[in-house]
NUMAR-136600 format. One record per residue: residue in one letter; x, y, z of N, C-alpha, C in turn; residue number from 1; chain. Coordinates in Angstrom, 2 decimals. Example, Ala and Ser with C-alpha at 12.3 -4.5 7.8 and 13.67 -1.06 7.14 Angstrom:
REM residues 2
+------+---------+---------+---------+---------+---------+---------+---------+---------+---------+-----+------+
! code !     n.X !     n.Y !     n.Z !    ca.X !    ca.Y !    ca.Z !     c.X !     c.Y !     c.Z ! pos ! unit !
+------+---------+---------+---------+---------+---------+---------+---------+---------+---------+-----+------+
!    A !   13.19 !   -5.69 !    7.80 !   12.30 !   -4.50 !    7.80 !   13.20 !   -3.30 !    7.80 !   1 !    A !
!    S !   12.85 !   -2.25 !    7.08 !   13.67 !   -1.06 !    7.14 !   12.90 !    0.03 !    7.87 !   2 !    A !
+------+---------+---------+---------+---------+---------+---------+---------+---------+---------+-----+------+
//
This chain:
REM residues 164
+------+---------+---------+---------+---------+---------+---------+---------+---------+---------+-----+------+
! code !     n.X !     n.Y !     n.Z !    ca.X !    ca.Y !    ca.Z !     c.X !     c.Y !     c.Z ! pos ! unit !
+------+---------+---------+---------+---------+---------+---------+---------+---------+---------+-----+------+
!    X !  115.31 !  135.80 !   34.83 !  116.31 !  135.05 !   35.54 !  115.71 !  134.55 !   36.85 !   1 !    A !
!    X !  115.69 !  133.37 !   36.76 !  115.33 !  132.59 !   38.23 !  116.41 !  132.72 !   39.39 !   2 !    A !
!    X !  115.51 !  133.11 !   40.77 !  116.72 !  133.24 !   41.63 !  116.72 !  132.11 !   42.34 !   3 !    A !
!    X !  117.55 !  131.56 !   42.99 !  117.46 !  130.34 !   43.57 !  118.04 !  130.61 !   45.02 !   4 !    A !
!    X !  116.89 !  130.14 !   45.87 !  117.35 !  130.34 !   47.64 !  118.28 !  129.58 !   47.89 !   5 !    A !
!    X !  119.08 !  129.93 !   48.99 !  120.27 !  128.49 !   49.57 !  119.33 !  128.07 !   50.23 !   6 !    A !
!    X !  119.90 !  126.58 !   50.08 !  119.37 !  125.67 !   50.84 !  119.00 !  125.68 !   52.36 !   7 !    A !
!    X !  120.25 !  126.39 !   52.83 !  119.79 !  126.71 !   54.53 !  118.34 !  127.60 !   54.76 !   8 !    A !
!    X !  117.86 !  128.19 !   54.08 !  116.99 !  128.91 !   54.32 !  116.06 !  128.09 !   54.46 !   9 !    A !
!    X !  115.63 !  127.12 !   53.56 !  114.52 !  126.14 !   53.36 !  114.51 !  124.60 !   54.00 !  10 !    A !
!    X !  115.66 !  124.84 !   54.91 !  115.71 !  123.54 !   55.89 !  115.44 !  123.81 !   57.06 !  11 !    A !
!    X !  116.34 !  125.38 !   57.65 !  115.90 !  126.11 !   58.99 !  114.83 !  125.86 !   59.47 !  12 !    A !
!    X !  113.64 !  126.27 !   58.82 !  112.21 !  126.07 !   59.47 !  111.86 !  124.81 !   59.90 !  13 !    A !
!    X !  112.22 !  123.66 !   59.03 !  111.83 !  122.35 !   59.33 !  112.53 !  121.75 !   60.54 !  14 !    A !
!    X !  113.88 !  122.45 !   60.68 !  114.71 !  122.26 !   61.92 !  114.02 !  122.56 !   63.10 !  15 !    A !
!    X !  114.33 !  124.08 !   62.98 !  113.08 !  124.69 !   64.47 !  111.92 !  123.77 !   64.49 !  16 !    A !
!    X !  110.62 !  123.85 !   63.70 !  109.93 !  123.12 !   64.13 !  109.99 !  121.36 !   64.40 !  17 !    A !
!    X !  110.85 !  120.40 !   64.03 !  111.28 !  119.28 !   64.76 !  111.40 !  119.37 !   66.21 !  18 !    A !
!    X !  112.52 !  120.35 !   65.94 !  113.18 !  120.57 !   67.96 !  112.03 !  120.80 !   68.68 !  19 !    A !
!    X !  111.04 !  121.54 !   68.30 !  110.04 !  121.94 !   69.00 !  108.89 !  120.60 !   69.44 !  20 !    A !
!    X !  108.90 !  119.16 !   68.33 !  107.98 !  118.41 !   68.53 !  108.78 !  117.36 !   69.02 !  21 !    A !
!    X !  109.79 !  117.18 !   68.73 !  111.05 !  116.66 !   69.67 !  110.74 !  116.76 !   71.03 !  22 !    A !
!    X !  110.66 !  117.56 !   71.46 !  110.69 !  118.24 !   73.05 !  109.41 !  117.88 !   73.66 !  23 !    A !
!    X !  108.31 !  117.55 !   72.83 !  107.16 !  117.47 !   72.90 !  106.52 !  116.31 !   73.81 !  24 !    A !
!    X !  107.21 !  115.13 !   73.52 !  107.55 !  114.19 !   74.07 !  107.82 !  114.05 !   75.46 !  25 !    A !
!    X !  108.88 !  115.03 !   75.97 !  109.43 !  115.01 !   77.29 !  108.75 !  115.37 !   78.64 !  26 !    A !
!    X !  107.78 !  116.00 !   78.17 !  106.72 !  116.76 !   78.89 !  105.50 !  115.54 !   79.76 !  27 !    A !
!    X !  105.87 !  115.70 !   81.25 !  105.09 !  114.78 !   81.80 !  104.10 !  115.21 !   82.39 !  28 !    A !
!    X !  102.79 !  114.37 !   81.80 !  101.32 !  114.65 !   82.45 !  101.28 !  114.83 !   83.87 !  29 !    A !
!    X !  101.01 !  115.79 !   84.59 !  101.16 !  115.91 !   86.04 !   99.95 !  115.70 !   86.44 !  30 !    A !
!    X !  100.05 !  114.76 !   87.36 !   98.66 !  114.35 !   88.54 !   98.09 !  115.07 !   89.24 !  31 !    A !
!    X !   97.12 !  115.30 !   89.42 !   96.33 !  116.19 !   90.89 !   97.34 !  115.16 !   91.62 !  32 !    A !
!    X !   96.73 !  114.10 !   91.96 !   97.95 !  113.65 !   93.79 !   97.90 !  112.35 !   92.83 !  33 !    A !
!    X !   98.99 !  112.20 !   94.07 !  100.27 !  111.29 !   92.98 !  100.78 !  110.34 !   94.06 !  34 !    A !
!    X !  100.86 !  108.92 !   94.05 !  100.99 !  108.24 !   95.15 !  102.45 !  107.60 !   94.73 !  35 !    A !
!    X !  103.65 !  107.56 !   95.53 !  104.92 !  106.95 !   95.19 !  105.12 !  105.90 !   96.95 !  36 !    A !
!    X !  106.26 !  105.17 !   96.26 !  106.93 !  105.01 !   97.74 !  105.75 !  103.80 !   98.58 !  37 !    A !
!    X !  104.82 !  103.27 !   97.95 !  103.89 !  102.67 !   98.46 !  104.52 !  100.69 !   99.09 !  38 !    A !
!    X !  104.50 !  101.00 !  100.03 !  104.86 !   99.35 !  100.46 !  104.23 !   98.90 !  101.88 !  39 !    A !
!    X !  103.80 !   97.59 !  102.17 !  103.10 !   96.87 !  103.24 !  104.42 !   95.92 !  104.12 !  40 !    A !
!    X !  104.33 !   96.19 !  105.27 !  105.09 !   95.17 !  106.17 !  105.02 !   93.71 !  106.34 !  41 !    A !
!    X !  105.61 !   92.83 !  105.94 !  105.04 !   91.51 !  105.41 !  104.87 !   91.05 !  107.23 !  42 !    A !
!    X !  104.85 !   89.31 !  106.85 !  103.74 !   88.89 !  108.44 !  104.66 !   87.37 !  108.21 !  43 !    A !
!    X !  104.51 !   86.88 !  109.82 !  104.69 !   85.44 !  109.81 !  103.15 !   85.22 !  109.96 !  44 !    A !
!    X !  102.96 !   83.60 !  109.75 !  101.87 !   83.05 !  109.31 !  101.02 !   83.20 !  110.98 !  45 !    A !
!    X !  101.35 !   83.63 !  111.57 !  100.13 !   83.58 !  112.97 !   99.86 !   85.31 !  113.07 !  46 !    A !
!    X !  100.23 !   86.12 !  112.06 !  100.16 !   87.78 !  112.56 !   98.36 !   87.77 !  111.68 !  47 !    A !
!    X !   97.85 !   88.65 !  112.64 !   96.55 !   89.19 !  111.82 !   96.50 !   90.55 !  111.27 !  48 !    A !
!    X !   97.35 !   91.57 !  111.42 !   97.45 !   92.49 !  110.99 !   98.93 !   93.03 !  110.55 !  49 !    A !
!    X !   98.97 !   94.06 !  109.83 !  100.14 !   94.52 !  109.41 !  100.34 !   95.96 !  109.14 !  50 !    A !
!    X !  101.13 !   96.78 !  108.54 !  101.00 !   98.44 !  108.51 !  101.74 !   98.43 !  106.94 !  51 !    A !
!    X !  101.13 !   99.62 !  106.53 !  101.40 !  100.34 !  105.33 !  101.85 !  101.43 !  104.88 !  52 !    A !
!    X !  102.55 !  101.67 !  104.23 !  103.17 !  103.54 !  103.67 !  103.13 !  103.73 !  102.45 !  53 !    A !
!    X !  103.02 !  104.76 !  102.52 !  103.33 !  105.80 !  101.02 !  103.69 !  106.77 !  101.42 !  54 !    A !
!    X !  103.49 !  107.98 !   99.74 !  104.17 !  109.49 !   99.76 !  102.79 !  109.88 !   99.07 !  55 !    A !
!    X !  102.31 !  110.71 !   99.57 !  100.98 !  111.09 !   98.25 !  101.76 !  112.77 !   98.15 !  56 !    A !
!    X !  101.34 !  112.90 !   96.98 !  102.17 !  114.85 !   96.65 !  100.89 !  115.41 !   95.75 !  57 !    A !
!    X !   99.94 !  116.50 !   96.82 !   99.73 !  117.48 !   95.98 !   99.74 !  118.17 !   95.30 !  58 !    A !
!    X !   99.96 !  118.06 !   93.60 !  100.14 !  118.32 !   92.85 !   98.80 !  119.89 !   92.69 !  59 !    A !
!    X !   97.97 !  120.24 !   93.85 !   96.63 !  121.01 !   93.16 !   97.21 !  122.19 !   94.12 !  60 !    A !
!    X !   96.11 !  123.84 !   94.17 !   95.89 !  124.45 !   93.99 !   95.26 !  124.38 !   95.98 !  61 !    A !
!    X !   94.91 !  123.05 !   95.48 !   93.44 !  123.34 !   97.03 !   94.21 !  122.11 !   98.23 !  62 !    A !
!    X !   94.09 !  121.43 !   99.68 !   94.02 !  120.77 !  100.21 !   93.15 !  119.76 !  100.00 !  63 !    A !
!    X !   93.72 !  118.40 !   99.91 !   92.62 !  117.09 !   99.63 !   92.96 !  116.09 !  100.80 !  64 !    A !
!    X !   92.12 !  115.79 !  101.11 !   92.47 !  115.18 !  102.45 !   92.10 !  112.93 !  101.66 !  65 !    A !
!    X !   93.19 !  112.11 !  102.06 !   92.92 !  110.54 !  102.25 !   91.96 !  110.79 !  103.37 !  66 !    A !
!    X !   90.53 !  110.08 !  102.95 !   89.63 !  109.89 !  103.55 !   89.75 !  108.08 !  104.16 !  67 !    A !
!    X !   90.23 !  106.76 !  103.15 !   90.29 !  105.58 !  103.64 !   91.03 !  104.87 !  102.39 !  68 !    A !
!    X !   91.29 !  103.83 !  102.57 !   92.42 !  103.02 !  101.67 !   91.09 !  101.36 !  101.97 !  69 !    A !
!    X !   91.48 !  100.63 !  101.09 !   91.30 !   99.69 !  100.77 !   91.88 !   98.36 !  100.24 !  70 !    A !
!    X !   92.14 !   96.82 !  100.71 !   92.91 !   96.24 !  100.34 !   92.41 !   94.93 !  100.53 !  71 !    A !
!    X !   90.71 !   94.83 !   99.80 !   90.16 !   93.53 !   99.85 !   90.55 !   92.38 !   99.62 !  72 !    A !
!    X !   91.82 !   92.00 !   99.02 !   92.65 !   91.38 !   98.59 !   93.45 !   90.52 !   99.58 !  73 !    A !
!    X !   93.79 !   91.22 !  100.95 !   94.60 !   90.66 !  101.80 !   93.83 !   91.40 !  103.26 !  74 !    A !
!    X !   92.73 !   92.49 !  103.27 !   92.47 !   92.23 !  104.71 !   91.06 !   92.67 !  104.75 !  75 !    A !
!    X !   90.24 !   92.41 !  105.75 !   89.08 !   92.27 !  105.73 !   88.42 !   94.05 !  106.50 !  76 !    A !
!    X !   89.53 !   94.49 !  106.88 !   89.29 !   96.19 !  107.48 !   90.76 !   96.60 !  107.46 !  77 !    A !
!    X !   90.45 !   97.91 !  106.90 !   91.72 !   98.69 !  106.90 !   91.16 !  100.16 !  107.72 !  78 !    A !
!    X !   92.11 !  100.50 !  108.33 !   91.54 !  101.86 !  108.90 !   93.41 !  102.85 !  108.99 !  79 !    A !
!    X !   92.70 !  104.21 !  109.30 !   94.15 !  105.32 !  108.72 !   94.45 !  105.54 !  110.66 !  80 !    A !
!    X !   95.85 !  105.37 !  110.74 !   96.49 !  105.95 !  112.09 !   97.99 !  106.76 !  112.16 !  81 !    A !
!    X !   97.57 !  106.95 !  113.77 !   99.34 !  108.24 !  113.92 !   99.50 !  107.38 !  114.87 !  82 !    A !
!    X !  100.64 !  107.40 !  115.25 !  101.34 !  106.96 !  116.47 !  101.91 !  108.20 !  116.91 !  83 !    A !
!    X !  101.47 !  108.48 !  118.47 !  102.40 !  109.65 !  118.91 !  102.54 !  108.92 !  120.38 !  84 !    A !
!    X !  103.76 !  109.78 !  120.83 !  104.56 !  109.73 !  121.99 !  104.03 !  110.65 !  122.98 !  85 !    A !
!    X !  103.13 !  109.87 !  124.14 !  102.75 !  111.21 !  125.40 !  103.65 !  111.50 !  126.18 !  86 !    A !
!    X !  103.37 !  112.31 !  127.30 !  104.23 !  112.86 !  128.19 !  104.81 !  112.18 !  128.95 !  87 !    A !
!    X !  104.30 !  111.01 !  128.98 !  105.11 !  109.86 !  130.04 !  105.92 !  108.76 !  129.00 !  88 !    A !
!    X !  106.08 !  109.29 !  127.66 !  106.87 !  108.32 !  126.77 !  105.69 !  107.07 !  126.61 !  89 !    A !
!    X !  105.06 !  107.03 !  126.76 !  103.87 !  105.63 !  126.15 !  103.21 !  106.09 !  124.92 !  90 !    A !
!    X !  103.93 !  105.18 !  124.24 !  103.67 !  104.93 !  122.61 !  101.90 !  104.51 !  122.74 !  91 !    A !
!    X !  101.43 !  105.54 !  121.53 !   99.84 !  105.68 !  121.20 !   99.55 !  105.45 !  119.92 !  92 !    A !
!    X !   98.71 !  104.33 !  119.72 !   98.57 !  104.48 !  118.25 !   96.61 !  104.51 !  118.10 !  93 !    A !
!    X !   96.20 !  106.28 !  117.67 !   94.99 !  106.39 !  117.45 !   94.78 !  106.12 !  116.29 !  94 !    A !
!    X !   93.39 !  106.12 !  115.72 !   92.80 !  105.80 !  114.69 !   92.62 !  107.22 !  114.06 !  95 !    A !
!    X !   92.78 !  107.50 !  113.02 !   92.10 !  109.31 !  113.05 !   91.51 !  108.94 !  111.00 !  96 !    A !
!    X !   90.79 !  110.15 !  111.38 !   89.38 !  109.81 !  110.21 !   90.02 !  110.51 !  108.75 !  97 !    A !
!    X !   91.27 !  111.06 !  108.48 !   91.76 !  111.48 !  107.31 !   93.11 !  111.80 !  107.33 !  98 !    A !
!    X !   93.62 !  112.15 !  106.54 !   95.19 !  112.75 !  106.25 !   95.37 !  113.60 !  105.23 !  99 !    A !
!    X !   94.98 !  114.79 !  105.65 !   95.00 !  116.21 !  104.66 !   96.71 !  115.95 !  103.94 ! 100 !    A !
!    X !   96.63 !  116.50 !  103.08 !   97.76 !  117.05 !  102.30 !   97.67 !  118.21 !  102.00 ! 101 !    A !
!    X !   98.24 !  119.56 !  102.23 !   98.23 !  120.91 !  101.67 !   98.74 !  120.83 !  100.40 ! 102 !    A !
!    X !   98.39 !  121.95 !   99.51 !   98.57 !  122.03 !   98.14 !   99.99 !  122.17 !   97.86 ! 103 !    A !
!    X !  100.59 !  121.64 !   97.09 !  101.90 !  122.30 !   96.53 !  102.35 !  121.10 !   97.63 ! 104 !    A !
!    X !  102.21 !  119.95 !   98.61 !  102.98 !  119.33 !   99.42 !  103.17 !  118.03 !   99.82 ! 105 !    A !
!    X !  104.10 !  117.41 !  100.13 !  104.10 !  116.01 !  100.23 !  104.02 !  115.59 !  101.47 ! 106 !    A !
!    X !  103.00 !  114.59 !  101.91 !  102.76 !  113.80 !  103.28 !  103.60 !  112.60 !  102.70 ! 107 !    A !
!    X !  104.36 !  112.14 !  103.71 !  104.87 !  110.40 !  103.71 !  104.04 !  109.84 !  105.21 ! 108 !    A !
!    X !  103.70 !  108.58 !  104.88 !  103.02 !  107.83 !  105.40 !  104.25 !  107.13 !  106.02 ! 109 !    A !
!    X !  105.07 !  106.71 !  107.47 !  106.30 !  106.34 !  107.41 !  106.05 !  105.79 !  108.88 ! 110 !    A !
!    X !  106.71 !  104.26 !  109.26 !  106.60 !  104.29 !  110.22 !  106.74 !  104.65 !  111.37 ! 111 !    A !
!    X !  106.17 !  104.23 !  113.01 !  105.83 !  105.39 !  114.28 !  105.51 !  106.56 !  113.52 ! 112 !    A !
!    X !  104.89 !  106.85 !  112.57 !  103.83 !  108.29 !  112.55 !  102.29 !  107.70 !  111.69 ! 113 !    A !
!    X !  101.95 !  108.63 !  111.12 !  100.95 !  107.97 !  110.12 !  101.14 !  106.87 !  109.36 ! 114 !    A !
!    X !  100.48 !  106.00 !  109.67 !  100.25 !  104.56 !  108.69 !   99.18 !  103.97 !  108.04 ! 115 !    A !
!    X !   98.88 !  102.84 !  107.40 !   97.59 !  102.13 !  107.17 !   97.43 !  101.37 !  107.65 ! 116 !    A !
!    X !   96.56 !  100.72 !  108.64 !   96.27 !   99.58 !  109.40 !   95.68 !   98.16 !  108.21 ! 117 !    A !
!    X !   95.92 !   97.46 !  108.08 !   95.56 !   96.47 !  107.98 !   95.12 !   95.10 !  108.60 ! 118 !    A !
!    X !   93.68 !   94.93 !  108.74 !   93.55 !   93.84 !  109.83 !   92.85 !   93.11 !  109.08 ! 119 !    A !
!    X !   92.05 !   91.59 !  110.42 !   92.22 !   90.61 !  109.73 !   92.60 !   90.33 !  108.41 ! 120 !    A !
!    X !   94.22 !   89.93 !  108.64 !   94.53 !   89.40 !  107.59 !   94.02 !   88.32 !  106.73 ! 121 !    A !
!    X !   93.88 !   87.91 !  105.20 !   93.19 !   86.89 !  104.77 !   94.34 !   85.64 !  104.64 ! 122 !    A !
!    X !   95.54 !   86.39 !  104.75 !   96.56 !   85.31 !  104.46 !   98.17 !   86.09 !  104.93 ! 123 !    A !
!    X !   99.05 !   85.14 !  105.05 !  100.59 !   85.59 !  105.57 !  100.98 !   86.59 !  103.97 ! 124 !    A !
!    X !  101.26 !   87.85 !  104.21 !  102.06 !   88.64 !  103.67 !  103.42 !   88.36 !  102.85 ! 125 !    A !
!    X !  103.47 !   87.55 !  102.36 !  104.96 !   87.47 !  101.77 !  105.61 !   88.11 !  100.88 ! 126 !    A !
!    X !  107.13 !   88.45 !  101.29 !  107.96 !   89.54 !  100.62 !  107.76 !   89.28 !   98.91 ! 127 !    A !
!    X !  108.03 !   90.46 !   98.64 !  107.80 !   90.73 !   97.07 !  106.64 !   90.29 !   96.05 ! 128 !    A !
!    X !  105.67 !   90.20 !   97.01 !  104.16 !   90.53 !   96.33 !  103.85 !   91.45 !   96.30 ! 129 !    A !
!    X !  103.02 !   92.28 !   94.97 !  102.46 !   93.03 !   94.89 !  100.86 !   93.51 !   95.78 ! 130 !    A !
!    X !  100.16 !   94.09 !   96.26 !   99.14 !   94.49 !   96.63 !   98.07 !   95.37 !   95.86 ! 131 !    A !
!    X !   96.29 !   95.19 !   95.28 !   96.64 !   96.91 !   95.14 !   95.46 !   97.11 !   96.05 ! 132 !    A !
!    X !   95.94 !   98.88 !   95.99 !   95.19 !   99.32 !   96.93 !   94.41 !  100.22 !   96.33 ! 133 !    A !
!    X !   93.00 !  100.88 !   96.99 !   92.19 !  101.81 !   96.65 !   92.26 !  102.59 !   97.34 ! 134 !    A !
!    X !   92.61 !  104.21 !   96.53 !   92.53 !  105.19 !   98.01 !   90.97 !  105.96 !   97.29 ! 135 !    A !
!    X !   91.17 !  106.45 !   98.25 !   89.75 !  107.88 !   98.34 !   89.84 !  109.13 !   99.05 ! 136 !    A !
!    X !   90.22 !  110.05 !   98.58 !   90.26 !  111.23 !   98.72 !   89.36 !  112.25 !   98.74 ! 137 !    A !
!    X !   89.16 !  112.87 !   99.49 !   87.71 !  114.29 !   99.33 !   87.68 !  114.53 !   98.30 ! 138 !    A !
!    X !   88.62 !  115.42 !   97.18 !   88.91 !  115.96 !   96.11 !   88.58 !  115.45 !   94.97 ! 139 !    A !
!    X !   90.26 !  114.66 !   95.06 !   90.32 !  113.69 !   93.97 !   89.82 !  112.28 !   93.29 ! 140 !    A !
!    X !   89.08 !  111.85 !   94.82 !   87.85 !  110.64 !   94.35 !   89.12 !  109.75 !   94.64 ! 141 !    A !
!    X !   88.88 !  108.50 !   93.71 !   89.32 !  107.18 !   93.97 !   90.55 !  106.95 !   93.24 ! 142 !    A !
!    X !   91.30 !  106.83 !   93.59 !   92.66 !  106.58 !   93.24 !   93.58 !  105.04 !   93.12 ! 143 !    A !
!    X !   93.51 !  104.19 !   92.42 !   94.06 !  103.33 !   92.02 !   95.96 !  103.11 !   92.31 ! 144 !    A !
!    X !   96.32 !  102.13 !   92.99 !   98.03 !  102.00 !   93.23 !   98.34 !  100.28 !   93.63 ! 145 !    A !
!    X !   99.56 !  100.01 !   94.03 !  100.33 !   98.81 !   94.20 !  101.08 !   99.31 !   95.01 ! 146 !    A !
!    X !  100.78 !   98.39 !   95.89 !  102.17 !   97.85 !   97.11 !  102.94 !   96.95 !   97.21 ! 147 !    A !
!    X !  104.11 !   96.80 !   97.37 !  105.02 !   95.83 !   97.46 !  105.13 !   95.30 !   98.81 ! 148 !    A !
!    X !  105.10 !   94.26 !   99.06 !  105.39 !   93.38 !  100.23 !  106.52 !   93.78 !  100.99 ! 149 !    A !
!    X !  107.31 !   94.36 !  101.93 !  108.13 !   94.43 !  101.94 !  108.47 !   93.61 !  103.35 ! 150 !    A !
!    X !  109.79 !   92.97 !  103.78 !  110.61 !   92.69 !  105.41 !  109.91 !   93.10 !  106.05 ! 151 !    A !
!    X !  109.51 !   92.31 !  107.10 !  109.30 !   92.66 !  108.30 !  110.01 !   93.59 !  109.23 ! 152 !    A !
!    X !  111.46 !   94.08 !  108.85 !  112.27 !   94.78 !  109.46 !  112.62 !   95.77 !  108.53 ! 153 !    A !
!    X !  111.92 !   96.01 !  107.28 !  111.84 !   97.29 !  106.56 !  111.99 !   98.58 !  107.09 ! 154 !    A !
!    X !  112.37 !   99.30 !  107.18 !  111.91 !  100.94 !  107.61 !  111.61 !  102.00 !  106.69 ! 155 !    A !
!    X !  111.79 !  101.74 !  105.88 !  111.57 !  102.67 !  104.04 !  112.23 !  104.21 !  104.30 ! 156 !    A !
!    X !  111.46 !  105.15 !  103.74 !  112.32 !  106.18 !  103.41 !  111.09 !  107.60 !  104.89 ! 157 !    A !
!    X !  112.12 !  107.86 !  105.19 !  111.98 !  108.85 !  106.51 !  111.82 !  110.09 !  105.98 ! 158 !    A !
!    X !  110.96 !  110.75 !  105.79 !  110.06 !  112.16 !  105.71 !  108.55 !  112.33 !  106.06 ! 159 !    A !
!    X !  108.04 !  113.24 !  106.30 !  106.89 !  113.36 !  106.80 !  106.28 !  114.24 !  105.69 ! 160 !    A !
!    X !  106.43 !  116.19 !  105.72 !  106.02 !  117.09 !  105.34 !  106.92 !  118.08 !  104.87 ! 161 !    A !
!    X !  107.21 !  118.23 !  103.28 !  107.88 !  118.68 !  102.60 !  107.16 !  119.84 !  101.75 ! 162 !    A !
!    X !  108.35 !  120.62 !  101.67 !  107.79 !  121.79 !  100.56 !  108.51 !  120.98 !   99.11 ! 163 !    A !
!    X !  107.55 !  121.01 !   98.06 !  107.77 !  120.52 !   96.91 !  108.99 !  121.11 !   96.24 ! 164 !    A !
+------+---------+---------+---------+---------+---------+---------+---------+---------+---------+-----+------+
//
């Protein structure tokens, strides 16, 4: 006498394992550093320079510091700065040679603090062009992104240093 299984028995497995490759899908490749939030201050046609932001998020283990950005495209030198406020209230804007990120954390690049300088401009900035830019990092090497043009009276999104 032949016994014959129910059917649920011999579908179950194929179920579980679907759900399982189902899910499989959802799972997003995570970056060592990860650049969001990236946009340039657009220009009237007599400005030679302009400023830049992002969010970069350490996604690693270790500190990687933005060593320089690049944007042959629209300026002929780019260099990395802070703006800080001295004791007599006179706005400073130095040049400084990197922008560490600690591991596990997010730097925003935002204006009056850290920015990207962009000088001689090659041409007027106009809203809703794309840019791209090259970063370079100690760590992570060279990093590929796009900037959006944004208003001259932009202010974007206000954070500095976040726990992830």
């Amino acid at each position: 006498m032949k016994k014959i299984l129910p059917i649920g028995l011999l579908i179950f497995p194929l179920v579980i394992n679907n759900s399982f490759a189902l899910g499989q899908h959802k799972k997003r490749l995570i970056k060592p550093i990860e650049i969001t939030d990236a946009w340039i201050r657009g220009t009237v046609p007599s400005m030679s320079a302009s400023s830049g932001y992002l969010t970069i998020q350490n996604n690693t283990d270790k500190l990687d510091c933005l060593l320089s950005v690049s944007a042959k495209t629209i300026s002929e030198h780019t260099s990395l700065h802070n703006t800080t406020i001295d004791e007599y209230g006179m706005i400073n804007m130095n040049k400084i040679n990197e922008i560490c990120i600690p591991p596990h954390k997010i730097v925003s690049l935002v204006p009056n603090k850290m920015h990207i300088m962009f000088m001689r401009l090659r041409s007027q900035l106009k809203l809703g062009n794309e840019v791209p830019l090259i970063l370079k990092f100690k760590n992570a090497g060279t990093i590929y992104t796009r900037a959006e043009i944004q208003s001259i009276n932009y202010t974007g999104k206000e954070q500095s240093i976040n726990d992830k």
